[in-house]
N, C-alpha and C positions, 0 to 999 in steps of 0.2 A: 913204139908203133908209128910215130906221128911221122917217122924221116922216110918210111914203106911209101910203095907206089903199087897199082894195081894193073896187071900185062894185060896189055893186047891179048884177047882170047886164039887170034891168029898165030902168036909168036909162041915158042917153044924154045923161053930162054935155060930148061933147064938138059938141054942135048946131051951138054959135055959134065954135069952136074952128078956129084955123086949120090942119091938119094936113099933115104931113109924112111921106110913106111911106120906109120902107125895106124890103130883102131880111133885112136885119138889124143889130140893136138890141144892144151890146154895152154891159152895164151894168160901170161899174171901166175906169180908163183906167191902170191898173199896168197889169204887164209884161206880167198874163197877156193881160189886153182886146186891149194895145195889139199883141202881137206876134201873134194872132190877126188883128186889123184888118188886118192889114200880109199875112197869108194871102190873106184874103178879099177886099181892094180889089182894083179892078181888073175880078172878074169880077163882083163884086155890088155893092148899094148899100148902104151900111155907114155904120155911126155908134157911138160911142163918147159913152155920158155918165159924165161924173163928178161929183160931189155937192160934193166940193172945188173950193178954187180951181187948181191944180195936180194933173197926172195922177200917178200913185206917193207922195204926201205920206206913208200912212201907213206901207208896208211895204217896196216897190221903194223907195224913195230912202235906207231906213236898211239895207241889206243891209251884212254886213262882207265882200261883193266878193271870192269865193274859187269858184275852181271844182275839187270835188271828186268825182271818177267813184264814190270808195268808201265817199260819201255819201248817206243815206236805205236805204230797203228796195229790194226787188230792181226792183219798177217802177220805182221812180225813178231806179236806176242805168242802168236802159235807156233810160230819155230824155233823160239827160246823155250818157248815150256818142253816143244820138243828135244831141245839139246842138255836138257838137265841130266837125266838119267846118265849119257855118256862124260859129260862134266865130272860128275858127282863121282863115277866110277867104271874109268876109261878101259878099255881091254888092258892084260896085264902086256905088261912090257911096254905099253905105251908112251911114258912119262914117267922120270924118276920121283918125282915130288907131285901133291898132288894137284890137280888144276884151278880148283876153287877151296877157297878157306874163307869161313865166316866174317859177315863186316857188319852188314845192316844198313838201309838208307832212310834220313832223316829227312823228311821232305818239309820246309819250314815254311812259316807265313809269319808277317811282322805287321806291326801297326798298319790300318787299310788295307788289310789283306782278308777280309771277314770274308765277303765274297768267293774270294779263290780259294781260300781253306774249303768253305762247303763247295764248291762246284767241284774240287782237287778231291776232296772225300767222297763224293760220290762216284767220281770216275774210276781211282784207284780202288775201292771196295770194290768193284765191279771184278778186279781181274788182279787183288791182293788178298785171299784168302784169310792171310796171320796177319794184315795188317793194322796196328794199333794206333789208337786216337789219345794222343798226349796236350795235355792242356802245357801252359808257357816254362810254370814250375818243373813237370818230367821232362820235357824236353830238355831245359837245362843240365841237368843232373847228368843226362848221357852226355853230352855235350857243354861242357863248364864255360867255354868262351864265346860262346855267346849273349849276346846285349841283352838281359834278362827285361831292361824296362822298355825294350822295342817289339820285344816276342811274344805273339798273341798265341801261338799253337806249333802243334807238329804231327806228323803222320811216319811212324813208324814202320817202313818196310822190312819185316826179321829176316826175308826168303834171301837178299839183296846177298851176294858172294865177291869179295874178292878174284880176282882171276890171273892165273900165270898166262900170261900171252905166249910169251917166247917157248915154255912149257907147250903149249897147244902148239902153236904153229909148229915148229922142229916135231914133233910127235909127229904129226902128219906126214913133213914130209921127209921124215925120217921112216916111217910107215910105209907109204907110198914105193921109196927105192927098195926097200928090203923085198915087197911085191915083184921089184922088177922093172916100176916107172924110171924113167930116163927124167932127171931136172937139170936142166940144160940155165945156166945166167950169160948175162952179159953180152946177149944175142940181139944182134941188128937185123930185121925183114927188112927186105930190098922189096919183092915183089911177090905178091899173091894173083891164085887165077883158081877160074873152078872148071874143070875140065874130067869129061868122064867119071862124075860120080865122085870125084877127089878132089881135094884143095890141093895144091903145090903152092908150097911156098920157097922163092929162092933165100937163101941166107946172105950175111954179108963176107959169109967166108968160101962161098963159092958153092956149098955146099944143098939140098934141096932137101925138103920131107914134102911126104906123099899122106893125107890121111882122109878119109871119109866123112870125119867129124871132127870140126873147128868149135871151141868152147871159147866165148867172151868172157874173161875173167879179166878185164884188164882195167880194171875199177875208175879213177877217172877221164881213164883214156879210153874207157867201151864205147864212147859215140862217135871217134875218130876210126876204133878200130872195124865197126861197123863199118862206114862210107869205106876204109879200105878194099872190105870186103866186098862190096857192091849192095850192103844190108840198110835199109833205112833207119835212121837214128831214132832213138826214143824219146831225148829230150829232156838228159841226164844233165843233172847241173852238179860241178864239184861246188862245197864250200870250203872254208878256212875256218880251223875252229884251234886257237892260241891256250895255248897252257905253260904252266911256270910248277918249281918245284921252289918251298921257302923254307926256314925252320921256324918250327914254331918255340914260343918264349918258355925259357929257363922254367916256369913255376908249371909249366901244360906237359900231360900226357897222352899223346892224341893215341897211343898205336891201338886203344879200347869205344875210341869214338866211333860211332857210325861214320859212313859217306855224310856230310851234310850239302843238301842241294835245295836253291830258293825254290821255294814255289811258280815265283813268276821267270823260271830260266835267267834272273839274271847274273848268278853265278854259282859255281858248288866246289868244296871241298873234297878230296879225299885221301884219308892217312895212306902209307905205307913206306914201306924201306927206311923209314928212320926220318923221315918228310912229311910234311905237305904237299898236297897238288891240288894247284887254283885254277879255274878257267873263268873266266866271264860266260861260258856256253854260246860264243856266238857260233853262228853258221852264217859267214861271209860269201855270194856268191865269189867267185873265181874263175879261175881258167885251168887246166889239168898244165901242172906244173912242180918244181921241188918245192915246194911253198913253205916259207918262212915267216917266225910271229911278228905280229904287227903292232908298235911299243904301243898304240892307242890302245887296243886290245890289252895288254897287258897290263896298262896306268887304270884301266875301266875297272876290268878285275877288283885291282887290290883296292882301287875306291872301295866297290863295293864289298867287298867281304870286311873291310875296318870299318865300316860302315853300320853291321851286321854285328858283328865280334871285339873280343877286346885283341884280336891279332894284329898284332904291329910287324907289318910287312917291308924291315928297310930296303933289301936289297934281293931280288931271286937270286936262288944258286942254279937255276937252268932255264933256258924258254925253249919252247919249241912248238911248230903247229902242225897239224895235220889236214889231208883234205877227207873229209865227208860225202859223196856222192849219190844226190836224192834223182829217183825217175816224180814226173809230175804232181803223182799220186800218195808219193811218200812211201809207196811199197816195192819191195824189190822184185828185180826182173829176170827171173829165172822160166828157161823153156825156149824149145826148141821157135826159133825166128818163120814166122810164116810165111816171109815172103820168099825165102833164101835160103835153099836145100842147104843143112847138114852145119848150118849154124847155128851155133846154140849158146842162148844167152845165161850169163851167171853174173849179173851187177847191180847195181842202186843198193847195196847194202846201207847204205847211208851211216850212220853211227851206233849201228848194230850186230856188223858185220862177224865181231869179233863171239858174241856172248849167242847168236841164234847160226853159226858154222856146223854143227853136228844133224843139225834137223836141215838146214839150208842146202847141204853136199847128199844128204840122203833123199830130200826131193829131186835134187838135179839130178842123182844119179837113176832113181825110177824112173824118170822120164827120158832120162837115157839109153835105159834097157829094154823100155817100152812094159814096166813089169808094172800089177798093182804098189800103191803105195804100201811102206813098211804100217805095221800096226802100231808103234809110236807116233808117225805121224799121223792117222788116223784116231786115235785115241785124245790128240792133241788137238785136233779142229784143223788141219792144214786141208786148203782149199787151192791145185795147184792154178783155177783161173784166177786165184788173186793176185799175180805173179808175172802168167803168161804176157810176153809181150805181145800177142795179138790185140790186147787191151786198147794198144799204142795205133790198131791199125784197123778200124772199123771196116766192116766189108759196104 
């Protein structure tokens, strides 16, 4: 989006232009675009561009695939509680395997950690139903490599699910096209204008679409793609958040351990595919970019998890980083733009983007339709001013 430019409302560069109408123009073909598309096909005419060659490159496809209810702020607990039900058990045909299979998360505290254990137990009770209070000894037991004479406790999250990403996203928008949406990659904007009720956007192959409704899916790039638009920015920050995949030693069987994640975010585990995966947890401000791991980041990590464990970490067998993208407030930004007929926002997913998508695409798409909310979101506590970017824009 960032190479676009925004026409002169005078000029009518698209004359000689072959055009293409839709109901709606879904800019980001990640999770958020695509599981929206996959709402909305069917009853409208729908398109999906993405600027990549592949849909999710930047953010959906590096997720570390954990789904967490007693993750984010309180919006965003309420639209992962809302996306369980379809997680758990997707329309048939959706996904050949299923999307979530059991892990567990271990949320650990170590010597001087008394305080954050009870302040972390109170919080987590609040909005962990099953979740269990393990003294230094249980916690071991699920978890054998860990520093048993540094370990003061642990908090068992059982709700906690592994996640197929690749499985969800391809569902979707594999979904979506079978409806009849159009997902369009590899697409350069030249120039956008709002004219008559419509966006026209020229393409970079000469070519124009015509739609009524512009959707900001374009995760770290929604505040650039805003100003494109003529839409005031929210005031979204990408972060950088580094991961590494290791093996773990000869005598360990992780693929029965829970996730293990410090209490104080300074770094967590989690088994799959025959691996380990470490992060440090940071969230590095940045810049919307292909952003690549950063070795401090990953020397930080393995400090600390050998630190913690008896895991002797010689060499990763992969690094890789993702961007995270938070609005101010930590909550995401979905709803129609108030200042800017027939934009409409769908970003700040931040690092939850992946596990609250099924409740996330069902509120955008109400507000889309202009219809009451669904009665799972309802039932879930989703509150759509928690979201709205008018939030952004005080009268």
């Amino acid at each position: 989006m960032a190479a676009a430019t925004r026409s002169d409302r005078s000029v009518d560069p698209w004359e000689n232009a072959h055009m293409s109408e839709f109901d709606c123009v879904i800019l980001g073909g990640g999770i958020a675009g695509a599981s929206l598309a996959w709402q909305l096909a069917g009853f409208h005419r729908v398109a999906i561009l993405e600027q990549e060659t592949q849909c999710g490159y930047h953010t959906t496809g590096r997720s570390a695939a954990l789904y967490l209810e007693s993750y984010g702020p309180a919006g965003v607990r309420a639209l992962t509680r809302a996306s369980r039900g379809f997680l758990c058990s997707p329309p048939d045909g959706f996904a050949e395997v299923p999307l979530l299979a059991p892990r567990g998360a271990l949320h650990l505290a170590f010597q001087g950690q008394e305080i954050l254990l009870k302040n972390s137990l109170a919080e987590l009770s609040a909005v962990c139903p099953d979740l269990v209070v393990l003294d230094a000894a249980a916690a071991w037991e699920l978890a054998p490599c860990l520093r048993l004479d540094r370990l003061i406790g642990g908090l068992l999250e059982q709700g906690a699910q592994d996640m197929d990403v690749d499985a969800l996203h391809q569902g979707y928008l594999r979904g979506a096209r079978r409806l009849g949406a159009q997902v369009r990659t590899d697409i350069r904007i030249e120039s956008v204008a709002r004219a008559n009720g419509n966006w026209r956007l020229r393409l970079a192959d000469g070519s124009g679409i015509d739609t009524p409704l512009l959707v900001n899916a374009t995760g770290a790039w929604a505040d650039e793609t805003a100003r494109l638009c003529g839409a005031r920015p929210v005031g979204l920050e990408p972060r950088r958040r580094s991961a590494f995949t290791f093996e773990a030693g000869a005598d360990d069987e992780p693929s029965r351990w829970p996730a293990l994640i410090a209490m104080d975010e300074g770094w967590y585990i989690k088994p799959g595919h025959g691996r380990l995966l470490g992060s440090p947890a940071n969230a590095d401000p940045t810049t919307p970019h292909d952003v690549a791991p950063d070795e401090m980041d990953i020397a930080t990590a393995i400090y600390r998890i050998e630190e913690a464990t008896r895991l002797t970490i010689r060499r990763p067998t992969s690094t890789w980083a993702g961007l995270r993208t938070f609005a101010p407030d930590g909550e995401m930004v979905i709803g129609f733009d108030p200042q800017c007929e027939g934009f409409f926002w769908l970003a700040g997913q931040g690092g939850y983007g992946i596990q609250s998508a099924p409740g996330a695409s069902d509120l955008a798409a109400c507000l889309i339709r202009g219809t009451p909310l669904s009665s799972v979101l309802t039932r879930s506590g989703v509150s759509p001013d928690a979201f709205s970017p008018a939030r952004f824009h005080p009268t």
